[in-house]
C-alpha positions as CSV (number, residue, x, y, z in Angstrom):
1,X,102.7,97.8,250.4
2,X,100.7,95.9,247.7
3,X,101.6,96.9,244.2
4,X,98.3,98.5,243.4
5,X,99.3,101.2,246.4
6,X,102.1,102.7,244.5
7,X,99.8,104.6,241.6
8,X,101.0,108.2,242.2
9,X,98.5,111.1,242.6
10,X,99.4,112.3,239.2
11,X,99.6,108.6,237.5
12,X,95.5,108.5,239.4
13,X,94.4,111.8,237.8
14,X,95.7,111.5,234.0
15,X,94.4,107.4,234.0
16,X,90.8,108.7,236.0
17,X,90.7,110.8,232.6
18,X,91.7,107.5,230.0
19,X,88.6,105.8,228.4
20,X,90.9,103.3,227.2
21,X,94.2,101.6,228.0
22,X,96.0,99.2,225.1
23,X,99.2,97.2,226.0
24,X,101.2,95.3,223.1
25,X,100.4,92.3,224.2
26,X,98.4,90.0,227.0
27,X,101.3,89.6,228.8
28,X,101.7,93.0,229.3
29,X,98.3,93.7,230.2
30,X,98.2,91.2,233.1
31,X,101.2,93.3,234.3
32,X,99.7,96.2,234.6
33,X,96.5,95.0,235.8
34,X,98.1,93.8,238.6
35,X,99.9,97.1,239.2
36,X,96.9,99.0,238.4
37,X,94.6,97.1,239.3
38,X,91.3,99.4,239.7
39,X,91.9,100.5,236.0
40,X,91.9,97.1,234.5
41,X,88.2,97.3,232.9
42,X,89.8,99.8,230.9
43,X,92.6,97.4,229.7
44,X,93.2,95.9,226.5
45,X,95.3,94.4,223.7
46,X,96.0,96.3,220.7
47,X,97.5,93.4,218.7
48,X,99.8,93.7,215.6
49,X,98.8,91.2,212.4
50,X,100.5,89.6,209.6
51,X,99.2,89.7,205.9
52,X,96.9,87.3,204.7
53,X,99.6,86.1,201.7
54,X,101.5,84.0,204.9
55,X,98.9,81.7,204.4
56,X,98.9,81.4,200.7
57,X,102.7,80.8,201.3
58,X,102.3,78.2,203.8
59,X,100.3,75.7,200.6
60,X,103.8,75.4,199.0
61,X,105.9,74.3,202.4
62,X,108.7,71.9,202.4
63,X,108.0,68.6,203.5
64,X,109.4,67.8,207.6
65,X,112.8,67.2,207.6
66,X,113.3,66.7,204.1
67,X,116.7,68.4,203.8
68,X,117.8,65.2,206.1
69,X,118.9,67.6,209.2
70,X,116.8,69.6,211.4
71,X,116.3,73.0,210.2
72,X,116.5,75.9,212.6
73,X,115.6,79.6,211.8
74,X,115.9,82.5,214.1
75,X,115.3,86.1,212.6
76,X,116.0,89.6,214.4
77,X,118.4,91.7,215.5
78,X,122.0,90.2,216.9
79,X,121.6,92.0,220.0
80,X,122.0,91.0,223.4
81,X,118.1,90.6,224.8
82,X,117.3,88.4,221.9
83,X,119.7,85.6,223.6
84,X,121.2,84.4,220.0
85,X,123.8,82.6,222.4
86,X,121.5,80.7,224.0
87,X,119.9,79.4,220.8
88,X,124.0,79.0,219.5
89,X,124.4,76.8,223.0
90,X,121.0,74.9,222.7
91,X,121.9,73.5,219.3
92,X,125.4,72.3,220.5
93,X,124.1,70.8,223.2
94,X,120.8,69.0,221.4
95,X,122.6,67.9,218.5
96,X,126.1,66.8,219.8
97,X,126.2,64.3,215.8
98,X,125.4,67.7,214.0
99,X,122.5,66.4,212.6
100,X,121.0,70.5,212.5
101,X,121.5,73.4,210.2
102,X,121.3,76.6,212.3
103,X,120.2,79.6,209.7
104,X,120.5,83.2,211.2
105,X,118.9,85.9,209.2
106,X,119.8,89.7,210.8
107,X,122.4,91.8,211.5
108,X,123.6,93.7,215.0
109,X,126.7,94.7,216.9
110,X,126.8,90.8,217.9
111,X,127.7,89.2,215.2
112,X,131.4,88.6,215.4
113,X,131.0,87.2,218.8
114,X,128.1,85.4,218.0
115,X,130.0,83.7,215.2
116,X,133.1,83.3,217.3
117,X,130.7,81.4,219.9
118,X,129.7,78.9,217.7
119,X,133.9,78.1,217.0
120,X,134.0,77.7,220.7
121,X,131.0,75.3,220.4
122,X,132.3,73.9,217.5
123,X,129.2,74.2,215.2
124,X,130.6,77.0,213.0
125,X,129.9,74.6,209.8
126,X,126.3,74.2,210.7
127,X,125.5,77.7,211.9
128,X,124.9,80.4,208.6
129,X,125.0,84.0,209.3
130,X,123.1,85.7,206.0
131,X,123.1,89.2,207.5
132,X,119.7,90.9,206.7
133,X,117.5,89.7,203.6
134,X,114.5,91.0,201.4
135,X,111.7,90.5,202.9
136,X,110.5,87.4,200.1
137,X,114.1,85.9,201.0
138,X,113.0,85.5,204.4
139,X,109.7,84.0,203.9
140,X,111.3,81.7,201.5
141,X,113.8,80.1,204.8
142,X,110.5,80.3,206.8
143,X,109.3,77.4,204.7
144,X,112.1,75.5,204.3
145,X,112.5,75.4,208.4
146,X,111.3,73.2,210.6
147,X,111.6,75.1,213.5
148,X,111.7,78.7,214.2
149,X,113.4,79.7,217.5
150,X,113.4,82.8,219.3
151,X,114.1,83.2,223.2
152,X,114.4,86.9,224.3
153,X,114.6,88.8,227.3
154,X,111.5,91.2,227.8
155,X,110.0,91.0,224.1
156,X,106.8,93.2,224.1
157,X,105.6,91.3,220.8
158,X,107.3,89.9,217.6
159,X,105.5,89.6,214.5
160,X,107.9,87.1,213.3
161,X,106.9,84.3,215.6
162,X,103.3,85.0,213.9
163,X,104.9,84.8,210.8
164,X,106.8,81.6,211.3
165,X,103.6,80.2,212.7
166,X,101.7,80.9,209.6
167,X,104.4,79.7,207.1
168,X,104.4,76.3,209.3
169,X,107.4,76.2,211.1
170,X,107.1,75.0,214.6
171,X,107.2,78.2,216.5
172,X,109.8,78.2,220.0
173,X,109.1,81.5,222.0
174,X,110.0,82.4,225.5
175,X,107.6,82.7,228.4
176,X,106.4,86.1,230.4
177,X,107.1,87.3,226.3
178,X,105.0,89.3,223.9
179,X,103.2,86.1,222.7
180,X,102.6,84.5,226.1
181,X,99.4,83.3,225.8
182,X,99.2,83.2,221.8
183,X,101.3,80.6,221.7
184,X,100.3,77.7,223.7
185,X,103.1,75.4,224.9
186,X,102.9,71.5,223.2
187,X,99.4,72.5,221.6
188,X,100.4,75.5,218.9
189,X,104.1,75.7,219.5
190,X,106.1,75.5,222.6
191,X,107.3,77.8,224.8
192,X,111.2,77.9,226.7
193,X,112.2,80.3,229.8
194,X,114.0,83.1,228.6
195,X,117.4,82.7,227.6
196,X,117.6,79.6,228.8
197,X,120.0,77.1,226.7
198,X,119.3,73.9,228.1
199,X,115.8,74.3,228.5
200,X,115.7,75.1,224.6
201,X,117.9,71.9,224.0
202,X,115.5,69.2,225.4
203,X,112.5,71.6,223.9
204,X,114.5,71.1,220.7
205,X,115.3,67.0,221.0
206,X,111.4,66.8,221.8
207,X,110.3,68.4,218.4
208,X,112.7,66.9,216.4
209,X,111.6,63.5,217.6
210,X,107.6,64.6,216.7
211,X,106.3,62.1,214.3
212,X,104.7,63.9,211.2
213,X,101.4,63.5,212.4
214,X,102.3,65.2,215.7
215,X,103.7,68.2,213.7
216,X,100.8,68.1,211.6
217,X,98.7,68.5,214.3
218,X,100.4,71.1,216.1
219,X,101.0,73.3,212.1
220,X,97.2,73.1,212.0
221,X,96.3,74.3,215.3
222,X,99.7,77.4,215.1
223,X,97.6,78.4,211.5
224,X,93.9,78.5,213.3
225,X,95.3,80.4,216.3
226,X,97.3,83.2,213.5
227,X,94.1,83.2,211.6
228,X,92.7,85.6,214.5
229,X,95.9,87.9,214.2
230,X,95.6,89.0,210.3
231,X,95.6,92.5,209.6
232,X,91.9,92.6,209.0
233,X,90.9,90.4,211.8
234,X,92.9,93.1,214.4
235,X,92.1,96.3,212.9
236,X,88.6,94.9,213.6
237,X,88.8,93.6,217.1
238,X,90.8,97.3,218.0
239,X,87.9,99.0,216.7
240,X,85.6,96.6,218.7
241,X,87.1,97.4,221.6
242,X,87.5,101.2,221.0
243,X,83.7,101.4,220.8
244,X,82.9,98.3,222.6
245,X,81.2,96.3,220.2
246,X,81.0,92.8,220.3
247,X,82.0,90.0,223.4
């Protein structure tokens, strides 16, 4: 029986009565539209979007390396779908000189292990728990970061990658995710299979081997492609779509 079979009666009766159907983000539309096939011209994205000061705050960036190691950044909860001990493995295995500064901004029922993990892997001197921060303290390690990483299991959409998009650091998120299709592997950012550690360790040798050029490049194109996800721009493409104006 083909997915599109198993719509229930009721599930047929309350969507024949929907005008419209939003989903988080494009992976989860495609989904559904393959579950629910016959509804799909009713489908859409409702996306979230970042304030407009992100790019102010990207003008005043660190340069590319110049702390002298490669700086990491994951932010969010320390819980286990986010896959923090794949990013804790990664690193170990990318940068067996310790060459890397691992900075982990959030708090969760994780964090002892998590820490203990990295004494196993022996990187406990270059992986920094700082618990949860003000907001402006976390923008502040966005821009000293070269790289942002974050690798969960079944993440409907996190702003955060937006955010560390915008403020310039090169942007890791995981595939079939919530920006699947935002995020555009080796063009905008890259993109790693879900909590997979040495996956992220080669994605993570390859970017910190990038000439400045190439991260140039790829900063420029992660900033045009956020542009379309500020808080004005997706207010106004939800209306759009509400009252189906526009493409």
């Amino acid at each position: 029986m083909s997915k599109k079979n198993k719509v229930s009666s009721k599930q047929r009766t309350q969507l024949d009565n929907i005008n419209k159907i939003f989903f988080r983000s494009d992976y989860m539309l495609s989904e559904a539209s393959v579950t629910y096939n016959e509804y799909s011209s009713k489908m859409r994205v409702c996306y979230s979007g970042i304030p407009e000061s992100f790019f102010r705050a990207n003008q005043v960036r660190t340069d590319w390396k110049e702390f002298g190691v490669f700086r990491i950044l994951y932010v969010g909860r320390l819980i286990t779908y986010k896959r923090i001990d794949a990013i804790i493995d990664a690193v170990a295995i990318a940068f067996p000189k310790k060459k890397f500064l691992l900075e982990i901004i959030g708090d969760g029922v994780l964090k002892a292990e998590l820490q203990q993990r990295c004494i196993t892997m022996n990187v406990e001197n270059q992986v920094k728990f700082y618990g949860r921060l003000p907001r402006q303290q976390v923008i502040d390690r966005m821009l000293k970061a070269d790289c942002f990483v974050m690798i969960s299991e079944k993440e409907t959409f996190g702003l955060v990658y937006l955010e560390a998009m915008a403020s310039g650091a090169i942007t890791v998120a995981s595939f079939d995710g919530g920006v699947d299709g935002i995020i555009i592997s080796g063009e905008n950012g890259f993109l790693s299979s879900q909590g997979d550690s040495e996956q992220l360790a080669e994605m993570l040798i390859h970017i910190n081997n990038l000439s400045l050029q190439e991260v140039m490049t790829i900063r420029q194109k992660a900033i045009a492609t956020v542009d379309r996800y500020t808080d004005r721009n997706v207010a106004e493409r939800y209306l759009n779509d509400i009252l189906e104006i526009g493409d």
